[in-house]
N, C-alpha and C positions, 0 to 999 in steps of 0.2 A: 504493500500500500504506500507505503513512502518513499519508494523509488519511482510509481507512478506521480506522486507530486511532484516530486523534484523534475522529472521528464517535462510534467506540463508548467512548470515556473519555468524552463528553461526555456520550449518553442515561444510559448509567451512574450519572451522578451529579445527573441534572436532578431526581429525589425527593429533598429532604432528611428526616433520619429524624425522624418525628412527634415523637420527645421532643426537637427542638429548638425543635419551635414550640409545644411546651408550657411553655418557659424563659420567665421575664417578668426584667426591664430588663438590666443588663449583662453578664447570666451568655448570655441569648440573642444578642446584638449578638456576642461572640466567638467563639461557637460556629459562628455564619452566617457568620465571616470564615475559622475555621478551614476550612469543607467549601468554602469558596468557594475556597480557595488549594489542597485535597484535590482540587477538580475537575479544577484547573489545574496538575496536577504530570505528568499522560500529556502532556496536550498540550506542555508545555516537554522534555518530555524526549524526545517523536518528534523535537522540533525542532532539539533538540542532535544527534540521530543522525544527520538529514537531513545537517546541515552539517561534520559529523566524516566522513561518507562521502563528501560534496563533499571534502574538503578531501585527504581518501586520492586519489582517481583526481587530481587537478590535482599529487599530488605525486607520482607513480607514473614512474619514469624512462623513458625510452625506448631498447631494446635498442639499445647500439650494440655495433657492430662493432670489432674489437679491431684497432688499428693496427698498419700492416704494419711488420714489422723490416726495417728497411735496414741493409746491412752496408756500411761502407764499404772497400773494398778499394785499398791504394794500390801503382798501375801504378808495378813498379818496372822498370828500366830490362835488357834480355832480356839484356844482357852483364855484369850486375852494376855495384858502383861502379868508377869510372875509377881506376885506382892510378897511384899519379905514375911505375912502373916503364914504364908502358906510355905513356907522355905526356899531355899535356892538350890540348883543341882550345884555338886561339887563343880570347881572349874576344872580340876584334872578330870571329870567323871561326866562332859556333857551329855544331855538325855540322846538317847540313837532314836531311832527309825521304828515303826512297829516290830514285834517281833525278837527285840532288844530288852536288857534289863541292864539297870546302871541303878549308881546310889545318888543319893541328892540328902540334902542338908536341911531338917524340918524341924518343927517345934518338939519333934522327941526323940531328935537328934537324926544320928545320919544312917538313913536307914536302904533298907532296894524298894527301886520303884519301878516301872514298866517304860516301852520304849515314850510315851508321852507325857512323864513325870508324875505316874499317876502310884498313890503309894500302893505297895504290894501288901498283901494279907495272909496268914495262915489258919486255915480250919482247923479247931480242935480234932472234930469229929473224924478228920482224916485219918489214915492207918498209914503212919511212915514206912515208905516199900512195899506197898500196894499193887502200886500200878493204876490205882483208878479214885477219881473222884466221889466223895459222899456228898458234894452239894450239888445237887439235881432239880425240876422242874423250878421254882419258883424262886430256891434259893441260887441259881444260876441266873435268873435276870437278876436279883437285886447286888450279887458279887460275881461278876463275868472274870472267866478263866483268863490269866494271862498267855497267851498263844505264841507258839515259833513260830517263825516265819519258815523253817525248815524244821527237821529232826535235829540240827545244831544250833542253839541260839548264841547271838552277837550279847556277851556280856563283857563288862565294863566293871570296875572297881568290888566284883562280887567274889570271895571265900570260898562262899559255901560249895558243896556238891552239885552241878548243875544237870539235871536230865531231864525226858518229857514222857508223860503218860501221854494214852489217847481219853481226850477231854469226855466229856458229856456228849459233846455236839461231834462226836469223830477226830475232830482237829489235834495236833498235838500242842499239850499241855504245859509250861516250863514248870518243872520241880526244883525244891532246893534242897538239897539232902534227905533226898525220896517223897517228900514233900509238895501237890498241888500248887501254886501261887494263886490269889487271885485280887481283881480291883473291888471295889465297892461304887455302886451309884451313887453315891451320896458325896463323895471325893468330886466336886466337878472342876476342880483347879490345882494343877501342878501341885503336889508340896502337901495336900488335906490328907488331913488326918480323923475325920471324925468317923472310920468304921474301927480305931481303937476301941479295945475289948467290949464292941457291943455284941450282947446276949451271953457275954462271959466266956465267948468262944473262935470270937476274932482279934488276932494279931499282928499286928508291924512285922517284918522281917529286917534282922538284924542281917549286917554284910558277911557275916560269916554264917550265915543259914540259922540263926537262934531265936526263938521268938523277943520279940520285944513288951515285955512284961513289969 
């Protein structure tokens, strides 16, 4: 299209008008210079157009896509913070994983708790070296079996003899010196302690497998 312009500014202009070649000495000379730079004003200004329209698409952005929002959300801990009412895990003894036992530091002193800092219990009624649990239907929800996460559990600053019966529910059990373990529902924070000796037949476990009494 703009080489067709510039064709038609140029036949355009190829007759100069007879009264400039009827002009004798320098009144003629700038007259031929004026129509000569008149010819050449389409052609410089397709050429400016050409290159302002080059110059639009090479600056022309290209749609991007609007970056996704990441929200960062910070996992807090599903028992809240630890308050020193309820004790602290030992710092050499941090709480592990489920399926773990470690000690921690509590109001009756430093005792084994489960992989979520939940204090650990002993059943009177239990028969050391058993093999199996006496707390069953009802007394199983209100003190749930401390569980391996395998037949080997990950323990941490514990003494005692460690091995597992198969629980109530099938699953295996962690013992501590042929001994069930188990939590209390009532424990709902790291470090609790209130299923100390109630009904006169639950107990704390001491780090060397002894009740705490």
């Amino acid at each position: 299209m703009a080489a067709g312009i510039v064709q038609s500014a140029e036949t355009s202009n190829d007759v100069l008008p007879e009264a400039v070649f009827r002009m004798k000495g320098p009144y003629r000379i700038h007259m031929e210079e004026l129509m000569h730079i008149t010819r050449l004003l389409p052609v410089v200004g397709v050429a400016l157009a050409a290159i302002a329209l080059a110059g639009c698409a090479a600056q022309t952005p290209a749609a991007s896509s609007p970056s996704a929002s990441h929200t960062s959300t910070s996992a807090g801990s599903a028992y809240g913070s630890t308050s020193s009412s309820y004790g602290t895990p030992n710092a050499s003894n941090p709480m592990g994983a489920g399926g773990s036992i470690t000690t921690a530091s509590t109001s009756l002193g430093t005792i084994i708790v489960d992989g979520t800092g939940l204090t650990a219990y002993y059943y009177d009624k239990d028969t050391p070296g058993a093999g199996t649990s006496a707390c069953t239907g009802g007394c199983a929800a209100a003190w749930p079996a401390i569980e391996a996460g395998t037949t080997k559990s990950d323990v941490v600053g514990v003494t005692g003899k460690i091995g597992t019966i198969t629980g109530v529910d099938g699953k295996p059990q962690i013992t501590i010196n042929g001994r069930p373990i188990y939590t209390y529902a009532e424990d709902t924070k790291p470090g609790g302690v209130t299923g100390e000796g109630v009904g006169g037949v639950w107990y704390a476990v001491n780090p060397d497998g002894s009740e705490h009494k």
